[in-house]
C-alpha positions in Angstrom: -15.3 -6.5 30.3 -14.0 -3.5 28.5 -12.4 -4.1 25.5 -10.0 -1.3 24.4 -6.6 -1.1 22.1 -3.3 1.6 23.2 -0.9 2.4 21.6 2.7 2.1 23.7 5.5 4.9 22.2 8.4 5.5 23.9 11.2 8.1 23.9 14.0 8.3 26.0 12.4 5.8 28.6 8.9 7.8 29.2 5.8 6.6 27.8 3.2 9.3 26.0 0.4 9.7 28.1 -3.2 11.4 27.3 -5.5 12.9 29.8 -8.9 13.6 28.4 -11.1 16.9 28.9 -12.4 16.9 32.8 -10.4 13.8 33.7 -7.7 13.6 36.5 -5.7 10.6 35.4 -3.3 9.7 32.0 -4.1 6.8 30.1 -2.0 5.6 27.4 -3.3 6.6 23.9 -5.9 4.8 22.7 -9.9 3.6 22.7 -12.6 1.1 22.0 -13.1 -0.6 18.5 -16.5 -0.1 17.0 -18.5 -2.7 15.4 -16.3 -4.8 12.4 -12.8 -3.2 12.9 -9.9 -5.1 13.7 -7.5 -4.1 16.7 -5.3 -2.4 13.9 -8.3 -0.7 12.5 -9.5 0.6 15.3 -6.0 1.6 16.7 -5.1 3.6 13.7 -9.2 5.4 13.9 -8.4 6.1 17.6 -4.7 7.6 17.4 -5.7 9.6 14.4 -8.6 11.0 16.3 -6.9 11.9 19.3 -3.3 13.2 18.2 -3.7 13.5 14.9 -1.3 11.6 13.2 -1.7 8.9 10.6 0.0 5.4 11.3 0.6 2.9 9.1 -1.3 -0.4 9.8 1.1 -2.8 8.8 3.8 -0.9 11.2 2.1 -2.1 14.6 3.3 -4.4 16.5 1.5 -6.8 19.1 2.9 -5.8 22.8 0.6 -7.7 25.1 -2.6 -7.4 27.0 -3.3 -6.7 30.2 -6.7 -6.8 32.4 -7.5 -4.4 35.7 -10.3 -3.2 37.5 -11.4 -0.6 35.1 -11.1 3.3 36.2 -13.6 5.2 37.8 -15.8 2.0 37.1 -18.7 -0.1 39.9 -16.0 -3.1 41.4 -15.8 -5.8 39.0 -16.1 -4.0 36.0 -12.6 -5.0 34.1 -10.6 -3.7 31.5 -8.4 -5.5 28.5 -6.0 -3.6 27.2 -4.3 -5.0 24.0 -1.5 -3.1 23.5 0.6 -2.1 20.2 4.3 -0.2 19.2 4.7 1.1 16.2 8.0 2.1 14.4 6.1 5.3 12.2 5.0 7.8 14.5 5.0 11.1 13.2 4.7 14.2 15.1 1.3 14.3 17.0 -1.1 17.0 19.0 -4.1 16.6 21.0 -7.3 16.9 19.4 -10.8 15.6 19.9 -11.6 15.0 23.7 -7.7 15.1 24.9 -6.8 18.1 26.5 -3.4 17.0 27.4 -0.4 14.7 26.5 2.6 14.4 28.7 5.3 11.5 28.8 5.5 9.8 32.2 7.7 7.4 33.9 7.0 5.2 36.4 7.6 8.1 38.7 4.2 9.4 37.8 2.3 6.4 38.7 0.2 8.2 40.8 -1.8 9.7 38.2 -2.2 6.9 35.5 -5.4 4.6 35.7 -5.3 1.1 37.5 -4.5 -1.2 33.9 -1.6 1.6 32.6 0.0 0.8 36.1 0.3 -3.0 35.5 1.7 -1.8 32.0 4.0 0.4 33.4 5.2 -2.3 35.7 6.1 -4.7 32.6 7.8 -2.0 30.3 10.1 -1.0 33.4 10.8 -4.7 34.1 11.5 -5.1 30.8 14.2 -2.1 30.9 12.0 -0.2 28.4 10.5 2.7 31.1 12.6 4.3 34.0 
């Protein structure tokens, strides 16, 4: 199991959306907690690394989590995705290994990973995503 933490923003029902250098699909913003950090921790760490903006830990909000076979991954190999919102996001770029950041709908589910699909499915039934 893959154990990894995204951050859900939303602005006028799109999601933002990262694609890293050499990859061919968007996931939603995020990454894997190293050793001792807490989901907030490593959330905060990860965002700041990849769109270089600061959040406030005690602004994020538990979402959900959500398991699928993970991307370009053997069968079997899963992903969890715990998922947060946060209220403070300031303006963002992409930095580190992101080359690009987009916001998607559920129109674009064609080039979103496997576990971002099932996530985009629940924020569209929830009347959140278009």
């Amino acid at each position: 199991m893959i154990d990894k933490l995204a951050l859900i923003e939303i602005q006028n029902k799109k999601i933002l959306s990262a694609r890293s250098i050499g990859r061919n699909v968007f996931y939603i913003p995020g990454g894997k907690r190293e050793a001792g950090e807490s989901d907030e921790e490593a959330l905060v760490r990860e965002i700041e690394e990849e769109l270089s903006v600061k959040i406030d830990p005690s602004t994020l909000v538990f979402y959900g989590e959500f398991q699928a076979q993970a991307h370009n991954h053997p069968d079997g190999v899963m992903v969890r995705m715990r998922c947060y919102t946060t209220t403070a996001l300031g303006p963002f770029y992409p930095a580190a290994e992101i080359e690009e950041v987009r916001w998607l709908s559920c129109a674009d589910m064609d080039i979103i990973s496997t576990v971002d699909k099932i996530i985009f499915d629940d924020l569209r039934s929830r009347g959140l995503l278009d």
